[in-house]
DSSP file (Angstrom, degrees, kcal/mol; ACC not computed):
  #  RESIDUE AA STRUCTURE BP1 BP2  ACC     N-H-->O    O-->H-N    N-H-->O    O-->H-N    TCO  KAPPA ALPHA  PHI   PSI    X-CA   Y-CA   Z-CA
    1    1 A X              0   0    0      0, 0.0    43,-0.1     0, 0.0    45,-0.0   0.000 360.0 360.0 360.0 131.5   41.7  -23.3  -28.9
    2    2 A X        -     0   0    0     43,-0.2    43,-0.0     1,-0.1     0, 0.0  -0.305 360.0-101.4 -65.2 145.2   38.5  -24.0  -31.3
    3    3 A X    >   -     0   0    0      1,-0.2     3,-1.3     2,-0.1    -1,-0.1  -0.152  29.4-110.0 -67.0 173.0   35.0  -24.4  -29.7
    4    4 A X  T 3  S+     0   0    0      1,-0.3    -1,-0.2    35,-0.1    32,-0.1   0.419 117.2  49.8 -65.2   3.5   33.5  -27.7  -29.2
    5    5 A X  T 3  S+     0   0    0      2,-0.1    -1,-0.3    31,-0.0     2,-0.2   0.472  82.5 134.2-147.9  35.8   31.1  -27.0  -31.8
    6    6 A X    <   -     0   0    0     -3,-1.3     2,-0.6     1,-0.1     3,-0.1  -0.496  58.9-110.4 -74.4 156.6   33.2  -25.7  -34.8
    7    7 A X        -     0   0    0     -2,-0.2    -1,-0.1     1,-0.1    -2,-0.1  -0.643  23.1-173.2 -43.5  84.0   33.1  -26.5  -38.3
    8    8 A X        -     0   0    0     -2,-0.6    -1,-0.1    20,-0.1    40,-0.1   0.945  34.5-149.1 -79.7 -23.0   36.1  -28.5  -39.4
    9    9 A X        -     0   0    0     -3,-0.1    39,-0.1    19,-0.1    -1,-0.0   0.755  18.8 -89.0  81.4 114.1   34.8  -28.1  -42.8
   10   10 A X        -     0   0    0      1,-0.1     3,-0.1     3,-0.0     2,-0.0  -0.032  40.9-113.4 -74.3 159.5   35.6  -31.1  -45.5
   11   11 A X        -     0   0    0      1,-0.2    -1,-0.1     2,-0.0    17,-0.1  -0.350  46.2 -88.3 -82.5 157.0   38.9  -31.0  -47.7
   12   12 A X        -     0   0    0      1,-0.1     2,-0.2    -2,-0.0    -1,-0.2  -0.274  39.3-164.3 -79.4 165.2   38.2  -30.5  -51.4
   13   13 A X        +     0   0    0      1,-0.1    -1,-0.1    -3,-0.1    11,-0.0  -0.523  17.4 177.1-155.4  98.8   37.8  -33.4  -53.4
   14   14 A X        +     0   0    0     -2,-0.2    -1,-0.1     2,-0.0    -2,-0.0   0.824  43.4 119.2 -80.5 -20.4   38.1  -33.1  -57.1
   15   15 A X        -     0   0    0      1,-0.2    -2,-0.0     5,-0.1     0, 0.0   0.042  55.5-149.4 -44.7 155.4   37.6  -37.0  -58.0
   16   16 A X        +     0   0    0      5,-0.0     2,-0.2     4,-0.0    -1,-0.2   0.480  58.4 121.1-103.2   3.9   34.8  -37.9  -60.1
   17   17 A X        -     0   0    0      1,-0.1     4,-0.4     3,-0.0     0, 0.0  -0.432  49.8-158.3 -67.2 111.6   34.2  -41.8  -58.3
   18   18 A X  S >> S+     0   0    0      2,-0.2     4,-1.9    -2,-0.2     3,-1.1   0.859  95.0  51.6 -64.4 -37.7   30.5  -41.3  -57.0
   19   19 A X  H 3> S+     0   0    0      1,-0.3     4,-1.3     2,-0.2     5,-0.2   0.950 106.9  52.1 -82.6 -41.4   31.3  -44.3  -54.3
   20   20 A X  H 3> S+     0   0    0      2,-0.2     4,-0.7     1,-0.2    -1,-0.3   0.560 105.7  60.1 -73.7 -10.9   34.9  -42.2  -53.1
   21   21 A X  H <> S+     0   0    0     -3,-1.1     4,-2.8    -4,-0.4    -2,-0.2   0.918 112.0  38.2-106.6 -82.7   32.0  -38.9  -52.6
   22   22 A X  H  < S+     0   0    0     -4,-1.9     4,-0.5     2,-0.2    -2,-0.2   0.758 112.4  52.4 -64.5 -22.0   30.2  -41.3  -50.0
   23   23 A X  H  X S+     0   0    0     -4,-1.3     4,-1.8     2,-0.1    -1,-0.2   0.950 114.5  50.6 -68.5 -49.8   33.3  -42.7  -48.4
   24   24 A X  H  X S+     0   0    0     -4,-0.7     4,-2.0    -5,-0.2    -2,-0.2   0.852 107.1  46.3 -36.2 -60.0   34.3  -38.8  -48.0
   25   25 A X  H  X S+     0   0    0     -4,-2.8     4,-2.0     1,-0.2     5,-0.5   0.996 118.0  42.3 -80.9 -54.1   31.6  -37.5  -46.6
   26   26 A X  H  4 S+     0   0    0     -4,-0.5    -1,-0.2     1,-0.2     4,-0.2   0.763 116.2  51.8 -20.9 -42.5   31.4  -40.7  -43.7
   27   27 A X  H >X S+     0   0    0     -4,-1.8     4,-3.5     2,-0.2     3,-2.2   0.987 110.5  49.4 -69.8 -51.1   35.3  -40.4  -43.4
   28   28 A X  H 3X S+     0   0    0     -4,-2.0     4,-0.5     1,-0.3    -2,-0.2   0.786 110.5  54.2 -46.1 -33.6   34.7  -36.4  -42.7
   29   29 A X  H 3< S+     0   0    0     -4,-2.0     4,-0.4     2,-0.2    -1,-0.3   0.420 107.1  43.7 -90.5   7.0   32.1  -37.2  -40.2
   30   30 A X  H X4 S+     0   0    0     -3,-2.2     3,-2.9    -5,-0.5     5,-0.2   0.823 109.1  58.4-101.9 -45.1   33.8  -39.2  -38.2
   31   31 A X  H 3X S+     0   0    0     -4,-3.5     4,-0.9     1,-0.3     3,-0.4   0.723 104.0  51.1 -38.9 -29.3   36.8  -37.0  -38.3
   32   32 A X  H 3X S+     0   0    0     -4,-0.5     4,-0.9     1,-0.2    -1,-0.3   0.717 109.4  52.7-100.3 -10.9   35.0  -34.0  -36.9
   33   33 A X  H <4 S+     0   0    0     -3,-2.9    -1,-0.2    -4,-0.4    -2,-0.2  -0.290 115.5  45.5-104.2  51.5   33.4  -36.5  -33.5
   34   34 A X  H  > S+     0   0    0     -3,-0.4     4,-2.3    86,-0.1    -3,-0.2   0.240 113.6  43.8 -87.9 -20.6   36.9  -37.4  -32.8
   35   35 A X  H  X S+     0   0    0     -4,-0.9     4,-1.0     2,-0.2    -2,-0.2   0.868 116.9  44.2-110.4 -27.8   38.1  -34.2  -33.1
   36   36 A X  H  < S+     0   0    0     -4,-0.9     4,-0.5     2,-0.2     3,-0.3   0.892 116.9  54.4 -56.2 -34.2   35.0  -32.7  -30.9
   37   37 A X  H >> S+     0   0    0      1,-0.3     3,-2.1     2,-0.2     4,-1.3   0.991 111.7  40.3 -60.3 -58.1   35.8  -35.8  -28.6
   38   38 A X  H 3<>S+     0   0    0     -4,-2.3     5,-2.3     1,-0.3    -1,-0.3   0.516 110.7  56.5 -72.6 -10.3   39.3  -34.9  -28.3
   39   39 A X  T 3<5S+     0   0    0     -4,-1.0    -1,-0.3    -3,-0.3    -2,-0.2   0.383 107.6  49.4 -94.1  -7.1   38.7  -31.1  -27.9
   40   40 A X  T <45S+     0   0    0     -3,-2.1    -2,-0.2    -4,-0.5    -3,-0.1   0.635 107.9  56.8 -97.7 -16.4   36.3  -31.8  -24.8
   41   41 A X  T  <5S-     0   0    0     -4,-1.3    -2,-0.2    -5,-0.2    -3,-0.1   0.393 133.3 -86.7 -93.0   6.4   39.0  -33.9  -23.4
   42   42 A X  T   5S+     0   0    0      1,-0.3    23,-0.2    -3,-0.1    -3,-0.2   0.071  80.9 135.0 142.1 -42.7   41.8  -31.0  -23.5
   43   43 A X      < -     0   0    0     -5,-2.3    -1,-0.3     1,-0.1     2,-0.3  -0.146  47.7-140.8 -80.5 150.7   43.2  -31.1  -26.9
   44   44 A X  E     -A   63   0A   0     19,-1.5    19,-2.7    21,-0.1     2,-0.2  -0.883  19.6-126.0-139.5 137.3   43.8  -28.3  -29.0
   45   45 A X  E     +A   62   0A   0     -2,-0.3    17,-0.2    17,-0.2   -43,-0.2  -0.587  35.0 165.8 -89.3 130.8   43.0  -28.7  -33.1
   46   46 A X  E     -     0   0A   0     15,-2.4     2,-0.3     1,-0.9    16,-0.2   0.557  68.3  -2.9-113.7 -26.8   46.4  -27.7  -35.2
   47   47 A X  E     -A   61   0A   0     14,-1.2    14,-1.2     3,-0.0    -1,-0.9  -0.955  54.1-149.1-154.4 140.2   45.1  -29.2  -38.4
   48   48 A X  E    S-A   60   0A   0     -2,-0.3    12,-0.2    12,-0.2    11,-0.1  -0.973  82.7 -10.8-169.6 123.6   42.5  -31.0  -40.0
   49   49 A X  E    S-     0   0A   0     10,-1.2     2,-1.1    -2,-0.3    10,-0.2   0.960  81.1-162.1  44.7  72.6   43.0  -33.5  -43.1
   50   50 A X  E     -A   58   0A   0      8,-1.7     8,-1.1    -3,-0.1     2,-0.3  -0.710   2.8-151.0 -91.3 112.9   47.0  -32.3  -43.8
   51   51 A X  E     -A   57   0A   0     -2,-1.1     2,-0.5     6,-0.2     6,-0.2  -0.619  20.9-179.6 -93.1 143.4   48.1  -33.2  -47.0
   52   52 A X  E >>  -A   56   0A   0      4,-2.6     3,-3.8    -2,-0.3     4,-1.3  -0.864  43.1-112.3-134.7  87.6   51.8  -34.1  -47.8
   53   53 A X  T 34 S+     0   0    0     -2,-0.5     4,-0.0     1,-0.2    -2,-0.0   0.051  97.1  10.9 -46.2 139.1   52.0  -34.9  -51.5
   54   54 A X  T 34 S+     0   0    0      1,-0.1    -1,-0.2     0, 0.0     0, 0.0   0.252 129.4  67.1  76.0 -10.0   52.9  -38.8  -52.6
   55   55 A X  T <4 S-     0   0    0     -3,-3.8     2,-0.3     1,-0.2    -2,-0.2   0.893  96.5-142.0 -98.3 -44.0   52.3  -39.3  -48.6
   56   56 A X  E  <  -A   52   0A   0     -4,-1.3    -4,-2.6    40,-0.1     2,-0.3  -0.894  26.4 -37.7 129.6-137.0   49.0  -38.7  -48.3
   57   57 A X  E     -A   51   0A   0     -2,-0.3     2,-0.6    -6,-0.2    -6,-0.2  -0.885  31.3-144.4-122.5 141.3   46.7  -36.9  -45.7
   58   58 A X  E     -A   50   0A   0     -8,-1.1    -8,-1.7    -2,-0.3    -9,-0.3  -0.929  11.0-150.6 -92.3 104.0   46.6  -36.8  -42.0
   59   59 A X  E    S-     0   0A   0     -2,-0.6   -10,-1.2   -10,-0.2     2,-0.4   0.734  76.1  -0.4 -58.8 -16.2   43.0  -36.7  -40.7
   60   60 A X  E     -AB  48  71A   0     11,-1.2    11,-1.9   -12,-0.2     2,-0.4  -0.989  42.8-169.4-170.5 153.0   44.1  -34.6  -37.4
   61   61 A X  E     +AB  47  70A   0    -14,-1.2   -15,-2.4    -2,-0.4   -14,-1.2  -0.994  26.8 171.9-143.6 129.0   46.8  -33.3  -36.0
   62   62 A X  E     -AB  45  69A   0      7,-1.2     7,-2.8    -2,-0.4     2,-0.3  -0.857  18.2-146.2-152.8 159.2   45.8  -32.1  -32.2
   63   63 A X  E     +AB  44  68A   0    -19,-2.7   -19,-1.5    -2,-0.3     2,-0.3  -0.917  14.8 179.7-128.0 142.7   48.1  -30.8  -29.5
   64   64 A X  E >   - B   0  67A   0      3,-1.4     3,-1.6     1,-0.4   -21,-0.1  -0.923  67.0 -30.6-160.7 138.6   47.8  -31.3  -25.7
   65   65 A X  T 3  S-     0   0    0     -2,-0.3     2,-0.7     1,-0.2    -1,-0.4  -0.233 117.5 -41.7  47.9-155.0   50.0  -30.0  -23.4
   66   66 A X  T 3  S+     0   0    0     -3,-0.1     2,-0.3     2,-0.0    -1,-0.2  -0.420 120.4  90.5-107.6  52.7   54.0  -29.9  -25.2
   67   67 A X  E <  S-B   64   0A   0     -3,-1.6    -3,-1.4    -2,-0.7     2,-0.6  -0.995  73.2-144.4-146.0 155.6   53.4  -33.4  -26.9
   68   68 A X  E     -Bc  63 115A   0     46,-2.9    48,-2.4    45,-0.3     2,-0.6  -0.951  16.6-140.1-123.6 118.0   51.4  -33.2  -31.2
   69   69 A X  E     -Bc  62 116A   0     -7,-2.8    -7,-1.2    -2,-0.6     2,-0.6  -0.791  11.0-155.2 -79.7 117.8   49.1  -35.9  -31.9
   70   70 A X  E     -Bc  61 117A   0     46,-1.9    48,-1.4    -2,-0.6     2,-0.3  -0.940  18.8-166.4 -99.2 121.2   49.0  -37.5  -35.3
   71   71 A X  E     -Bc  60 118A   0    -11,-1.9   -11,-1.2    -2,-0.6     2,-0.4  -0.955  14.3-174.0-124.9 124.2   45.4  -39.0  -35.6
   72   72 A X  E     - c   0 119A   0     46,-1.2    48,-0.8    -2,-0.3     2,-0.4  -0.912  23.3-165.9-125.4  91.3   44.8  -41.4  -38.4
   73   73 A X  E     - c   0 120A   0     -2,-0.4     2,-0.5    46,-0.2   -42,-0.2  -0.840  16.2-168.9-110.2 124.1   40.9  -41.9  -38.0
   74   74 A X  E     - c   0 121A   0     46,-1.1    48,-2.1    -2,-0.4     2,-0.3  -0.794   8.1-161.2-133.1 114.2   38.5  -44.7  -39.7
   75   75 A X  E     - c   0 122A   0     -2,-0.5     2,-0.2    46,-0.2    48,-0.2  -0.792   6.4-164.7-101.5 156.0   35.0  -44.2  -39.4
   76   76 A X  E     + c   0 123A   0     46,-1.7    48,-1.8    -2,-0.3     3,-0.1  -0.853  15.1 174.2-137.4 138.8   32.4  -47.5  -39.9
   77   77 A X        +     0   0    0     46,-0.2     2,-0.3    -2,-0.2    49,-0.1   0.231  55.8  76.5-123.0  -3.1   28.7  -47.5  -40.6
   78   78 A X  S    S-     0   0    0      1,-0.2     4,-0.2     2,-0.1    46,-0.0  -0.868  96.0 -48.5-120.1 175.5   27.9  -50.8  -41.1
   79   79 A X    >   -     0   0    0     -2,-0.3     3,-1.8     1,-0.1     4,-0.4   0.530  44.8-126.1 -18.9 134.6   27.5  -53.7  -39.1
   80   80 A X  G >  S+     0   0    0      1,-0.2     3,-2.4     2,-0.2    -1,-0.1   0.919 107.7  69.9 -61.5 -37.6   30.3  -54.6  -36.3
   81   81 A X  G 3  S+     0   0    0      1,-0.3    -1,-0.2     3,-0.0    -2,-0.1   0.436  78.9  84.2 -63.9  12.9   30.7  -58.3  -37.8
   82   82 A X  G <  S-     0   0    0     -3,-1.8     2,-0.3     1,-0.3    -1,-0.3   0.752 108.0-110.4 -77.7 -24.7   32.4  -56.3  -40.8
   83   83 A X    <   -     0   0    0     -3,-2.4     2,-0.4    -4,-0.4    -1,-0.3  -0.788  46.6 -59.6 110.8-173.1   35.9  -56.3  -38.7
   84   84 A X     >  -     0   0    0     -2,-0.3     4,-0.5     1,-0.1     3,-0.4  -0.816  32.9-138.0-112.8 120.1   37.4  -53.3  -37.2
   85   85 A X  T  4 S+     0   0    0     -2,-0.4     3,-0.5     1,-0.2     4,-0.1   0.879 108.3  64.7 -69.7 -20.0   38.4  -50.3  -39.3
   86   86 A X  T >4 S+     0   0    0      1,-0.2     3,-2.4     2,-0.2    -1,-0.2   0.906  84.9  71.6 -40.7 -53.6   41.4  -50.2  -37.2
   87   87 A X  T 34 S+     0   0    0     -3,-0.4    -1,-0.2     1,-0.2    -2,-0.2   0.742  92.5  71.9 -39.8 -14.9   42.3  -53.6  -38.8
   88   88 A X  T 3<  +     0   0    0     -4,-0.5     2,-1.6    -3,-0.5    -1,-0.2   0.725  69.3  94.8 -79.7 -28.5   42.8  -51.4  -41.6
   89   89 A X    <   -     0   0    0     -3,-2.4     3,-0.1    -4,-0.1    -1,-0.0  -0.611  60.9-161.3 -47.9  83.0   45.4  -49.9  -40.7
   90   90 A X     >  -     0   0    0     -2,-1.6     4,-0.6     1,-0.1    -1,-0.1  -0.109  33.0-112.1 -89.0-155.7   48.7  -51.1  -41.9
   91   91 A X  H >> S+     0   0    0      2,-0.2     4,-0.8     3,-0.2     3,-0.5   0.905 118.3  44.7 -72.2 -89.7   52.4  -51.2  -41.6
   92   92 A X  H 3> S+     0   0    0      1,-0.2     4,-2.7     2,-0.2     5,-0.2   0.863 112.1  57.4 -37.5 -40.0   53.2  -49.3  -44.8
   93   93 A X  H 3> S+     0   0    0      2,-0.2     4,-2.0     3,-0.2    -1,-0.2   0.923 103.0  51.9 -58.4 -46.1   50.4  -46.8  -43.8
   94   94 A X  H XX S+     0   0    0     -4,-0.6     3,-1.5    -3,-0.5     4,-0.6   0.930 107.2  56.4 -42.4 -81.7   52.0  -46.1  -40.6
   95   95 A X  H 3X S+     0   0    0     -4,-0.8     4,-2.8     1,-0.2     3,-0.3   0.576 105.9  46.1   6.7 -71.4   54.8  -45.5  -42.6
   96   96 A X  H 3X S+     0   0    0     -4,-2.7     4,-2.5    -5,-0.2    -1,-0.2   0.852 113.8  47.2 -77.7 -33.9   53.3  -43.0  -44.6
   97   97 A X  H << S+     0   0    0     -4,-2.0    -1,-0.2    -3,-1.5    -2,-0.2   0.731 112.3  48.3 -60.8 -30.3   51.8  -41.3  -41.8
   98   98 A X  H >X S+     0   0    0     -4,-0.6     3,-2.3    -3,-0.3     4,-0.7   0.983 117.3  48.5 -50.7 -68.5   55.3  -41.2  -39.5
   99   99 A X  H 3X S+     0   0    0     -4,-2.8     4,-1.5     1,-0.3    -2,-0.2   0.803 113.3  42.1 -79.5 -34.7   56.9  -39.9  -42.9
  100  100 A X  H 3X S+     0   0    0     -4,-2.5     4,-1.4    -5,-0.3    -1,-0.3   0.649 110.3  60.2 -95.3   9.5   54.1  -37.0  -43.7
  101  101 A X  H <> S+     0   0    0     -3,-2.3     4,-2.2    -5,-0.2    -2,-0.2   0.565 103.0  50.5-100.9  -0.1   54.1  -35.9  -39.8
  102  102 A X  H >< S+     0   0    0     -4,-0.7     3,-1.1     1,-0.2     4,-0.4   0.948 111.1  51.5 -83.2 -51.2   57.9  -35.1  -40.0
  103  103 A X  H >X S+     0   0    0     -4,-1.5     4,-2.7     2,-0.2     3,-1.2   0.903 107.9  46.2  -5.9 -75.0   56.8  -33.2  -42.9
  104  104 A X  H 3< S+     0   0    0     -4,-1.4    -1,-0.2     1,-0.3    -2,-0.2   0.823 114.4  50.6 -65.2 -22.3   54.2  -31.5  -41.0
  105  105 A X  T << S+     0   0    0     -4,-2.2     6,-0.4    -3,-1.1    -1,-0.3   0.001 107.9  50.4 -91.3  23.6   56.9  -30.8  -38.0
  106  106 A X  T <4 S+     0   0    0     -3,-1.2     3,-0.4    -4,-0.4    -2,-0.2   0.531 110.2  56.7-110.6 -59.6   59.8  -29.2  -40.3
  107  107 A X  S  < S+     0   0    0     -4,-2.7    -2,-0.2    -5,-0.2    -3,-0.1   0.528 117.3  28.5 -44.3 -17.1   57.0  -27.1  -41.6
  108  108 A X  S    S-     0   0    0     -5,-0.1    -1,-0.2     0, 0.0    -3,-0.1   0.620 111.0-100.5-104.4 -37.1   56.1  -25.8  -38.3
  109  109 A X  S    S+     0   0    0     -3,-0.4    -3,-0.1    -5,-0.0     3,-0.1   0.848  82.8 127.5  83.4  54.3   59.0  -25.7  -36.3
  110  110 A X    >   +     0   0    0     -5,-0.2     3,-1.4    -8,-0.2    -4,-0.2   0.200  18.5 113.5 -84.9  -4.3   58.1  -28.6  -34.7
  111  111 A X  T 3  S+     0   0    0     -6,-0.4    -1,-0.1     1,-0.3     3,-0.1   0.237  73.5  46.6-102.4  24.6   60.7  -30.9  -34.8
  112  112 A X  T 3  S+     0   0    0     -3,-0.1     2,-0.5     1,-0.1    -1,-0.3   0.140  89.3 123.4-116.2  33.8   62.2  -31.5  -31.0
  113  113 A X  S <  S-     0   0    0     -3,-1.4   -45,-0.3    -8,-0.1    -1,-0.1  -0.250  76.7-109.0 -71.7  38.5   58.6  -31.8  -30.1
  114  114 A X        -     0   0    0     -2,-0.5   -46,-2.9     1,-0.2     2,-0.5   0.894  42.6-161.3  13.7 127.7   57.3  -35.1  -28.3
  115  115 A X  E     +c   68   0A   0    -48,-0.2   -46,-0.2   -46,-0.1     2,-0.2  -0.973  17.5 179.4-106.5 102.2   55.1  -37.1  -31.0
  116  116 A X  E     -c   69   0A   0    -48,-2.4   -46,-1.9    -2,-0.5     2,-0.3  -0.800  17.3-150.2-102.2 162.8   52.3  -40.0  -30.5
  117  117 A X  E     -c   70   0A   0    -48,-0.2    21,-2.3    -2,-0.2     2,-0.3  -0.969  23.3-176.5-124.9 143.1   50.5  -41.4  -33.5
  118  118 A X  E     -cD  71 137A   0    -48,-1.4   -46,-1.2    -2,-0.3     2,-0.4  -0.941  20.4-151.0-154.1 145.9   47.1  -42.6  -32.7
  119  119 A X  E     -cD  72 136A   0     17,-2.9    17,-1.4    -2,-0.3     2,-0.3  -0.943  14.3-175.7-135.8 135.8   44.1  -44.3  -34.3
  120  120 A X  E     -cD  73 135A   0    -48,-0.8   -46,-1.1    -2,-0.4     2,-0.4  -0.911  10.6-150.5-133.2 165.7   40.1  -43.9  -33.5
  121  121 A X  E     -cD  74 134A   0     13,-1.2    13,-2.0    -2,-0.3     2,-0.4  -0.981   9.6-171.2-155.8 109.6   37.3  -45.5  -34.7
  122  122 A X  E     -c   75   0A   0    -48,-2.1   -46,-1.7    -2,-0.4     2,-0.8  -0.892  10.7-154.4-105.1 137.2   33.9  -44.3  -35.0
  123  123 A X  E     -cD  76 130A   0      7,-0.5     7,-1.5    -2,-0.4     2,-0.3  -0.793  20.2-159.9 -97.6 105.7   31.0  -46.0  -35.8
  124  124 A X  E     - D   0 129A   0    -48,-1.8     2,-0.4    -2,-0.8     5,-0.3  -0.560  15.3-162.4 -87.8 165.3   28.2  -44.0  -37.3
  125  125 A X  E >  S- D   0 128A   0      3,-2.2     3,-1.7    -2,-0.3   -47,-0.1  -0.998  85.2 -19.0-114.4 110.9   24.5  -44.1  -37.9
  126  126 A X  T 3  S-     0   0    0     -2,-0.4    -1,-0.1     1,-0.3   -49,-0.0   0.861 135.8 -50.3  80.0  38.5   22.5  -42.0  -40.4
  127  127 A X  T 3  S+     0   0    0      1,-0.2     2,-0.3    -3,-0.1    -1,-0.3   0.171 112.3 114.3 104.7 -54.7   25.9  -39.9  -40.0
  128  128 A X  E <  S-D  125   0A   0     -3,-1.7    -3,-2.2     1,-0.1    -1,-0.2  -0.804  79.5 -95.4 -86.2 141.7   26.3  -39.6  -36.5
  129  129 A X  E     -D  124   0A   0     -2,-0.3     2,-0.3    -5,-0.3    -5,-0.2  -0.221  45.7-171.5 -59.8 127.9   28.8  -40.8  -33.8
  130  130 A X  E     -D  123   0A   0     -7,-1.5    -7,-0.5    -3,-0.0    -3,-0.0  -0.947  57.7 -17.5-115.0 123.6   26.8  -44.2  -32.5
  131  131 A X  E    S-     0   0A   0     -2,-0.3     2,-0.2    -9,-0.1    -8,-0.1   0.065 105.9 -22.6  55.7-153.4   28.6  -45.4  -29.5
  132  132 A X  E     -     0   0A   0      1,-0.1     2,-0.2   -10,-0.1    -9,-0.0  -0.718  56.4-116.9-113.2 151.0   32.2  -44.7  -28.2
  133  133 A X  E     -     0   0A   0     -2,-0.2     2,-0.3   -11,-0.1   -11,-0.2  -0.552  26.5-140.3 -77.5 130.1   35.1  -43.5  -30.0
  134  134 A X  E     +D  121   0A   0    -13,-2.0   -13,-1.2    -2,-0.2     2,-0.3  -0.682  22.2 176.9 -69.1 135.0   38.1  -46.0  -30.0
  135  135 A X  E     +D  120   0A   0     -2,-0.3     2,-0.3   -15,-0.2   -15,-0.2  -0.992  10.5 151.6-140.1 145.4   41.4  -44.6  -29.7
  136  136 A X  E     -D  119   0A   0    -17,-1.4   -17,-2.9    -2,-0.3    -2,-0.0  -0.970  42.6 -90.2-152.3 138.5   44.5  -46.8  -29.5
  137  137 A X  E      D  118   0A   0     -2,-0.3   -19,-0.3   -19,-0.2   -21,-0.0  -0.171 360.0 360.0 -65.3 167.0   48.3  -46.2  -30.6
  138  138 A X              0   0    0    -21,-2.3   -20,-0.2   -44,-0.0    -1,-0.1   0.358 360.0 360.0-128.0 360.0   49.9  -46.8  -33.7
């Protein structure tokens, strides 16, 4: 199991979109205080940002006990009366996330393995986790 105070280290990111650069790094810090949160609560880190080409990326992939978490996580920094990044979330995006974690359990030898998919929501400040991480199923 990784310590509470590793480096998940951000995924490369060859686009040249200055605005997708700042989205990145926000998305990356919130992805590394859920995954510190969920590693003080038990959880053991399998993966970090797993990419399934034409499905897209899974921000965490965490273990606890015999059941593999698929974590689809939406960090916010500005004001709560923006709406909920969760709200963000759709149907087809589920989708794609269901479809690239079978992916990630064929690849592993994962696949009679009990599955949740779960979504958190951080808000940050100047960077940092400001208040508590939501986590709700998906």
């Amino acid at each position: 199991m990784l310590a509470p105070d590793f480096d998940l280290g951000p995924a490369p990111d060859n686009r040249k979109n200055p605005t997708r650069g700042l989205a990145k790094t926000r998305g990356d810090a919130g992805e590394l205080a859920v995954a510190r949160y969920l590693l003080s609560h038990g959880f053991t880190l399998l993966a970090h940002q797993y990419l399934v080409p034409r499905l897209g990326e899974i921000d965490l992939v965490m273990k606890k006990g015999a059941c593999l978490y698929f974590i689809e996580v939406k960090s916010r920094s500005g004001p709560a009366s923006h709406g909920s990044g969760l709200e963000q979330i759709t149907a087809a995006k589920i989708r794609k996330i269901r479809k690239a974690a079978l992916v990630f359990c064929q690849n592993t030898g994962n696949m009679n393995t009990e599955t949740r998919f779960l979504a958190a929501e951080v808000h940050l400040q100047s960077g940092e986790p400001s208040g508590d991480i939501e986590i709700v199923p998906i």
